[in-house]
Structures are given as structure tokens and as C-alpha cells.
N, C-alpha and C positions, 0 to 999 in steps of 0.2 A: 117855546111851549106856551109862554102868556097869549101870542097873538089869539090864541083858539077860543080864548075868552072872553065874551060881550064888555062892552063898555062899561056898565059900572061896576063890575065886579073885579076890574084888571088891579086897580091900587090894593084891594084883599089878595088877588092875587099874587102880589109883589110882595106881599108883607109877609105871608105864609110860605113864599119860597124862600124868601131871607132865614124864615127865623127855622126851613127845613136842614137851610146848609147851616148854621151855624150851632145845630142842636151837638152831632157829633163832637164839634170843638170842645164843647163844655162836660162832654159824656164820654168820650173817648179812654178807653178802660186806660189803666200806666200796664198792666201786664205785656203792654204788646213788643212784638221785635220791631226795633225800629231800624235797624240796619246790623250788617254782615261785616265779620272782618274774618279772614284766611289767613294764617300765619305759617311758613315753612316754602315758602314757595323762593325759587331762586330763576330757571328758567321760563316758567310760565306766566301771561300777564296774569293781572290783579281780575281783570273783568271777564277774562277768560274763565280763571278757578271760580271766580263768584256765580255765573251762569245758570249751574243747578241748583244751586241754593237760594235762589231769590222767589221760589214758591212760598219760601218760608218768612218772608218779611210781612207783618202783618198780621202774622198768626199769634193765639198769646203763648206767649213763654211755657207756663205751664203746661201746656198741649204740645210742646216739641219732643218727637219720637227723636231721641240721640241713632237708632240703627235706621230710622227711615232718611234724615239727614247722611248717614255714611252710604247706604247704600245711593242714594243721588251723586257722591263724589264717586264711591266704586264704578259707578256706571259710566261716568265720565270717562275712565280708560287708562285717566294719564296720574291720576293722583292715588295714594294713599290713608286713608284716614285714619288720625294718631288718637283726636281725642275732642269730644264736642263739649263746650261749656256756653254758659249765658251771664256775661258783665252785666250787673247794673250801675248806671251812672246819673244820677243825678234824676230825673223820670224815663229818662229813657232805657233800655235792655238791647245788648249785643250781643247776638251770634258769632259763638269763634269757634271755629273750625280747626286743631293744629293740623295740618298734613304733611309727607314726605313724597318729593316727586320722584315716579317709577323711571326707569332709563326704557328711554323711550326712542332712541337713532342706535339703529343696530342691521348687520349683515348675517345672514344666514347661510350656509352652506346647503344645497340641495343635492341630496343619492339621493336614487333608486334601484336594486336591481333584482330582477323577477323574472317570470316567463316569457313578458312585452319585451326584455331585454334590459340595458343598463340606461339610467340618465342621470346628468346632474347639471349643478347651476351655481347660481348666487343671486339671492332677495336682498335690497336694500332698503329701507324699510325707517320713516321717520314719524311717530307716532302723534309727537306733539310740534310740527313746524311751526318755527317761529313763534313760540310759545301762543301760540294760539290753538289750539287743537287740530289743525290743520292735518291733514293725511299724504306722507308722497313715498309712492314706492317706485321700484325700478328693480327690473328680475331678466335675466335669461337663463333658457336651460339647453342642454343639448341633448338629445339622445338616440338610439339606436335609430329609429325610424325619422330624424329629422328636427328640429330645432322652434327654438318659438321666442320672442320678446316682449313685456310686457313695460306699460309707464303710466301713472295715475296720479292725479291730483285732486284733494277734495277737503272742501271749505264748509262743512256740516254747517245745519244753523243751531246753534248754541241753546236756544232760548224763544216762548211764544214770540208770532208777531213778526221773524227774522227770516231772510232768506238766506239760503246756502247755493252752494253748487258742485260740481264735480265731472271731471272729465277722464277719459283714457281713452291709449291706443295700443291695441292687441295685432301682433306680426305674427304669424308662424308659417311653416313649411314642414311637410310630412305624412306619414299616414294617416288618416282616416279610418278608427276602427269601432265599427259596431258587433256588440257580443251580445249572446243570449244570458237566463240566468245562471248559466252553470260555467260562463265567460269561454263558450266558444265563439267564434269567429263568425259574423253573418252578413256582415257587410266591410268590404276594405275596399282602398282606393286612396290616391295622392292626391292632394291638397297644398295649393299655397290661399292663405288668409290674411286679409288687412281690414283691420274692424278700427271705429273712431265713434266716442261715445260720449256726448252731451248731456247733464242732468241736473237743472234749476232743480231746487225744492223750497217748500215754504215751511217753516213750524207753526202749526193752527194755534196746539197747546201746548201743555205739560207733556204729554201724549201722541197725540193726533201727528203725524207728519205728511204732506202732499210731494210727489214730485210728478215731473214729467221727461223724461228720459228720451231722446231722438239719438241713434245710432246709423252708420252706415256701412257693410259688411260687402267687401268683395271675395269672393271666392274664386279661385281658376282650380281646374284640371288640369293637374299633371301625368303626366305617361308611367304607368303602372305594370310591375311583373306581377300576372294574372292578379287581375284586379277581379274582386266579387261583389257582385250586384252595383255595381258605378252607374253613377247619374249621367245620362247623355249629355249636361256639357256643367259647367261652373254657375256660378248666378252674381248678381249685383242688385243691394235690397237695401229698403228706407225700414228701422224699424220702429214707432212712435206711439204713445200712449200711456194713458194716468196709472200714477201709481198711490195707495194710500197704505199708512202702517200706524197702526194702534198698539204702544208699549210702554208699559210699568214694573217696578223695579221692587225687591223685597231683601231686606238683609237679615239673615239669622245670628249672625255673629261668626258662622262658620262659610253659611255657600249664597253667594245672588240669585235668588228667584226671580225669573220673570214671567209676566204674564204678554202675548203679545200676539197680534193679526196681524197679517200683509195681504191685499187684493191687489193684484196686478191685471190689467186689459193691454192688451197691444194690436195695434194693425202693422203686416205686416206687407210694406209694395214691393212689387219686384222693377225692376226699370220697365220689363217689357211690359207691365199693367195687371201683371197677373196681385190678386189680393190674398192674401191669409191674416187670420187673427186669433189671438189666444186668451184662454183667462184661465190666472191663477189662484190661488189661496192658500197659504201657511197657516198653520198656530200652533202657539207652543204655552202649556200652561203648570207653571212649577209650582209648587205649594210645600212648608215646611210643616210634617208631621210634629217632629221635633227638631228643637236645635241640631242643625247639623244630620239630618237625616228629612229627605223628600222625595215627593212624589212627582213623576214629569209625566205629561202628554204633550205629544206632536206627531200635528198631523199634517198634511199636503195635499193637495189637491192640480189637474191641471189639465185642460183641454185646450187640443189647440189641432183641428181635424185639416186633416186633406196638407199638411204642410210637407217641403220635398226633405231627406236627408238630412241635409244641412242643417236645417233646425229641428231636428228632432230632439229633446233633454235626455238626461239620465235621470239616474232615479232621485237625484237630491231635491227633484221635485215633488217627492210625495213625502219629505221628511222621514224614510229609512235607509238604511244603510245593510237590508240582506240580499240587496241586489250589486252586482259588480259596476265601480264607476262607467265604465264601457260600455252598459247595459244602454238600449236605446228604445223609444217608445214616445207615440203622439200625447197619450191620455195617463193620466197618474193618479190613482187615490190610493193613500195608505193614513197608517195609522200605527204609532207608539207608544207604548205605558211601561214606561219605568222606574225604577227607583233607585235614588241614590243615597250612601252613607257615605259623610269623611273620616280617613283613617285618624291622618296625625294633620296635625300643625304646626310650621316654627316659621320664623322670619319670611322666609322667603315665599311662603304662599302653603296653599291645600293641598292635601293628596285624597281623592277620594276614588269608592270604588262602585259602578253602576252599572246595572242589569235591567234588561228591558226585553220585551214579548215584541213583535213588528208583524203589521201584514200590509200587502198591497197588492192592488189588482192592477195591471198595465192591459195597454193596448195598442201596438202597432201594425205595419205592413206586414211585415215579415210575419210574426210569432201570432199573431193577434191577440184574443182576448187571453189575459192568464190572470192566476191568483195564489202567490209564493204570501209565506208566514215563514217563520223562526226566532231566533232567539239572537242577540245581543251581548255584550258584556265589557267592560272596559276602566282602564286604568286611569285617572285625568287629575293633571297635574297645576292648579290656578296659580297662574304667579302673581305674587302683590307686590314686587321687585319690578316686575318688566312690564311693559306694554303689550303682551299676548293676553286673550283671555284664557285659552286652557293648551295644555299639549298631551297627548294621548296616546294608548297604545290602545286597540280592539280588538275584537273578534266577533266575530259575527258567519252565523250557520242557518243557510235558508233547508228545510225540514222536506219539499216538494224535490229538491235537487240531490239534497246532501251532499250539498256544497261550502265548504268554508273557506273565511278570510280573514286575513290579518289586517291592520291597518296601526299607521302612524299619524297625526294629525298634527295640526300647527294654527292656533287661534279659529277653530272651528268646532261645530257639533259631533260626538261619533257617533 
């Protein structure tokens, strides 16, 4: 920065940047945190558990939110927060954190049995690898119409400035079913699937996350008894493009708030040249009226025109859930407002209970333009014990159909 300055004014120059860097020294408040300690930790590293707390090094003391601190460990996944204090030693002030780690390697058993027919499985499922926050699961299920295998690995980035990564590969064999909203039958046909999926990302901020995801999906036709509306043959497709996610964390003392955006762009090539591409949008915005009682919006968005079958989504792209997973459709906008109360509380986590209004307008080949609304309602269970974020029972009634459904959930939205 001196060179920009003529000749006789650089030695003033030098003298005024000296005495800029050394003012702080002399002025530098004692309130501040100068460093972090974690106590409770047994499988997880030290720099791992420090991660989300290190926003707060710097800050002064007296300005440290104790539930904005747990809610940064809550969101982490794998810890528990017991009890936040501030040492002073000597000039300096330490952040201590006590926590207790959730059990975090665990197998699941998978039923189902309904209309589609019977299935089941087993998830395996390690939340904190190698005490790093690390992600590795491994699943198969079997059922009536055919089988499928699942394996993923993934090295989130911690902290601003870091890179992450994450990979999987998806096997199945089976039916192929697309349903309308009242979960009839509007497209079927056999299918074998081998997907493999690549995903660097960066951490900008506190906040901000970048990825870029490249997947490769082959699809074959299989021979089908009376097959309805089937694609003239299978496909082989590159799928590539930016992804960005905007999320902050809020603790009431009873439920995590978040506020948060996702933009997703994808191209999508097929081997033989042919192009498709999509764009998406989420967000989900929770706010606590009162302790333990809040307000949610989420909403979903998603266009992605002229694509074959294969990649048409369901509804979890518009953020409701009064349409049947089966449901299938190019374009998605809906919209969610609900509210939740928790009942009770003891060791092992929340129980709360939440109602929610939903609509959305879809658009496919089949059905085309439509616009279902209804109602909501569900049981959700947050464990502070386990590495899931919530487990659920629902219901859900689309009002155009008079249609309803039940649902059970496992670390997801209902």
C-alpha cells in the first residue's frame, strides 16, 4: 500500500501505518474471548467440536448469547449442550462449552406395508466418523416390486474458508411408478438404475455454502407386464451444476429455528447430445412467537421443462407434503405456514405437535397444470440422545381430492 505514495511523503507514511497497527495493541478492550475450551467430549476430535464456536472468539464476553452458542453446537448434529460459562484468567476470558456426545453409529430396521405392497431393509448409518463429523451410510431394502442399494460418504466443511466433499452410489431394480394426486397409477414400467454422485463444496461463511455436484445415472428398460405410458428405450445422462445454500440457526431453549435458502441450477446431457436443465429454490423460515412455540414457512419452487420421465421429481420439491410421494411433475411452486407447540420434555429429547395450511400448483405431461391445497398435522419427536434430527408421524388431507395420508418419518421434514 506505501508504494502508491510519492516520495516524500512515504517515511510519514510508514510512521502512520506503524503507529495504525500498534494502536489496537494498546486499546484492545480485556472483555474479549480469547479462546474456546469443550469439555465432555470422548469420541469426537477437539477441532472438530470447536468448529461452530469459533465465530465467537473475539467477541466480548459480555455480548455472548449462552442459547445462540448451544444452538451453533445443536446444529452441529453430533453434540449435546449441558452448559455454557466464561473463565477469566489472568487478562484473558474462556469459552467453555460442557457437552455430552449423542450416539451417533446406529442400524435401522426398515417396514413398510400398504397398497404399493410390503418392504423392508436395514440403514446403517454413522453420524460422527471418526470423530470428525464425517457422514457414512449404507442401506438396502427389498420389496414387493423390486430392490434397491444405497452407500454414501461425506466430509461436510466444518467451518468458513474449508472445503468439504461428498460422494454416493444409488443401485436399484424395479417398478417405476408415477401417480396422480389422489395416488392413482399414471405411469408404470420397469426399471434397473445405477447412479454415482460427486460433490466438492466450499464454506464462504458462517452461512453461505457453494457446491458443485456432477452425477452419472444410467437407466435400462426392463420387460414389463402391461407397462403404462413407458419411455421408448432407457437413457445414459451427465448431471452438473452450481449449487448455493443460505442457513442460520436460532435456539429457544425448547425447538431449533432455522432460517434458510437453497438455489440449485443443473444442466442436464444426455450421451446422445440431447440437453435439459433445471432451476430450483427452497426456503424455510421458523421464528419463535414464544419459548417453545413457532411460527414455520416453507416454500419450494422448481422448473425444469421438456425433461423425459426419468427425471421428473415429486413433490418434496415444492416443500409440501399434500401430494403422494409417487406424485410426479416437471414444474413445482407451493407454499407452507405452520405452527408448532412442544408438549413435554425430559432427557432424551422433544415431543412437539404441528399444524400447517399447504398449497401448490404443479405441472406435468400427463395432468398438466393443477392447484391442490389442504391441511397438515403431525406428531415430531427431536432426539438430544441420537443423531436423528426429528421422527414423526403425520397426516396430511389434500381438500381438491379428498384425499389422505399417513406418514412416518426418520430425520426429515413432515
Amino acid at each position: 500500500m506505501i508504494t502508491f505514495f510519492t516520495r516524500p511523503y512515504r517515511a510519514l507514511a510508514v510512521f502512520l501505518l506503524m503507529a495504525e497497527i500498534a494502536v489496537p495493541v494498546f486499546s484492545q478492550p480485556e472483555d474479549v474471548i480469547t479462546s474456546i475450551r469443550i469439555t465432555g467430549l470422548k469420541r469426537t476430535k477437539h477441532h472438530t467440536a470447536e468448529e461452530p464456536l469459533r465465530r465467537f472468539a473475539g467477541q466480548e464476553a459480555s455480548s455472548i448469547d449462552a442459547d445462540k452458542v448451544k444452538a451453533a453446537i445443536i446444529d452441529q448434529g453430533i453434540l449435546e449442550p449441558l452448559s455454557v460459562a466464561i473463565e477469566e484468567e489472568a487478562s484473558s476470558k474462556t469459552l467453555v462449552v460442557e457437552v455430552r456426545e449423542k450416539w451417533t453409529l446406529f442400524a435401522i430396521p426398515i417396514f413398510f406395508a400398504g397398497s404399493n405392497g410390503i418392504s423392508g431393509g436395514v440403514a446403517v448409518f454413522d453420524a460422527n466418523a471418526f470423530g470428525l463429523n464425517h457422514k457414512i451410510a449404507a442401506s438396502g431394502m427389498y420389496q414387493s416390486e423390486g430392490w434397491l442399494a444405497m452407500a454414501m460418504y461425506a466430509a461436510l466443511p466444518g467451518s468458513p474458508r474449508h472445503f468439504g466433499w461428498g460422494g454416493s452410489v444409488f443401485v436399484s431394480e424395479g417398478e417405476r411408478r408415477d401417480s396422480g394426486p389422489s395416488n392413482e397409477t399414471l405411469r408404470r414400467f420397469n426399471i434397473r438404475s445405477i447412479a454415482a454422485r460427486f460433490s466438492p463444496q466450499y464454506q464462504i461463511s458462517n452461512s453461505l455454502n457453494a457446491a458443485f455436484p456432477v452425477s452419472y445415472t444410467n437407466i435400462a428398460l426392463l420387460d414389463t407386464a402391461s407397462p403404462r405410458r413407458a419411455p421408448d428405450s432407457g437413457a445414459q445422462f451427465v448431471q452438473f451444476g452450481p449449487e448455493f445454500s443460505v442457513r442460520s440457526t436460532s435456539w429457544d431453549g425448547y425447538l431449533l429455528s432455522e432460517k434458510s435458502a437453497q438455489m440449485e441450477y443443473h444442466l442436464v446431457l444426455e450421451i446422445d447430445s440431447r440437453l435439459w436443465h433445471s432451476l430450483s429454490f427452497k426456503g424455510i423460515y421458523e421464528k419463535a412467537i414464544v419459548p417453545g412455540f413457532r411460527m414455520s414457512f416453507r416454500g419450494g419452487a422448481l422448473y425444469s421443462p421438456d425433461v423425459p420421465p426419468f427425471l421428473e421429481n415429486g413433490p418434496s420439491e415444492s416443500g409440501v407434503n399434500i401430494l403422494p410421494n409417487s406424485f410426479s411433475a416437471r414444474h413445482y411452486a407451493g407454499l407452507s405456514l405452520g405452527l408448532e407447540k412442544y408438549i413435554c420434555r425430559f432427557s432424551f429429547g422433544t415431543i412437539s405437535i404441528l399444524g400447517a395450511w399447504q398449497m401448490v400448483y404443479s405441472n406435468g405431461p400427463i395432468l398438466e397444470n393443477r392447484f391442490d391445497y389442504g391441511a397438515t398435522g403431525s406428531l415430531r419427536f427431536y432426539m438430544s440422545r441420537l443423531a436423528i434430527p426429528a421422527v414423526g408421524l403425520g397426516i396430511a388431507y389434500n381438500i381438491p381430492e379428498a384425499y389422505f395420508q399417513f406418514s412416518f418419518s426418520i430425520g426429515m421434514a413432515l
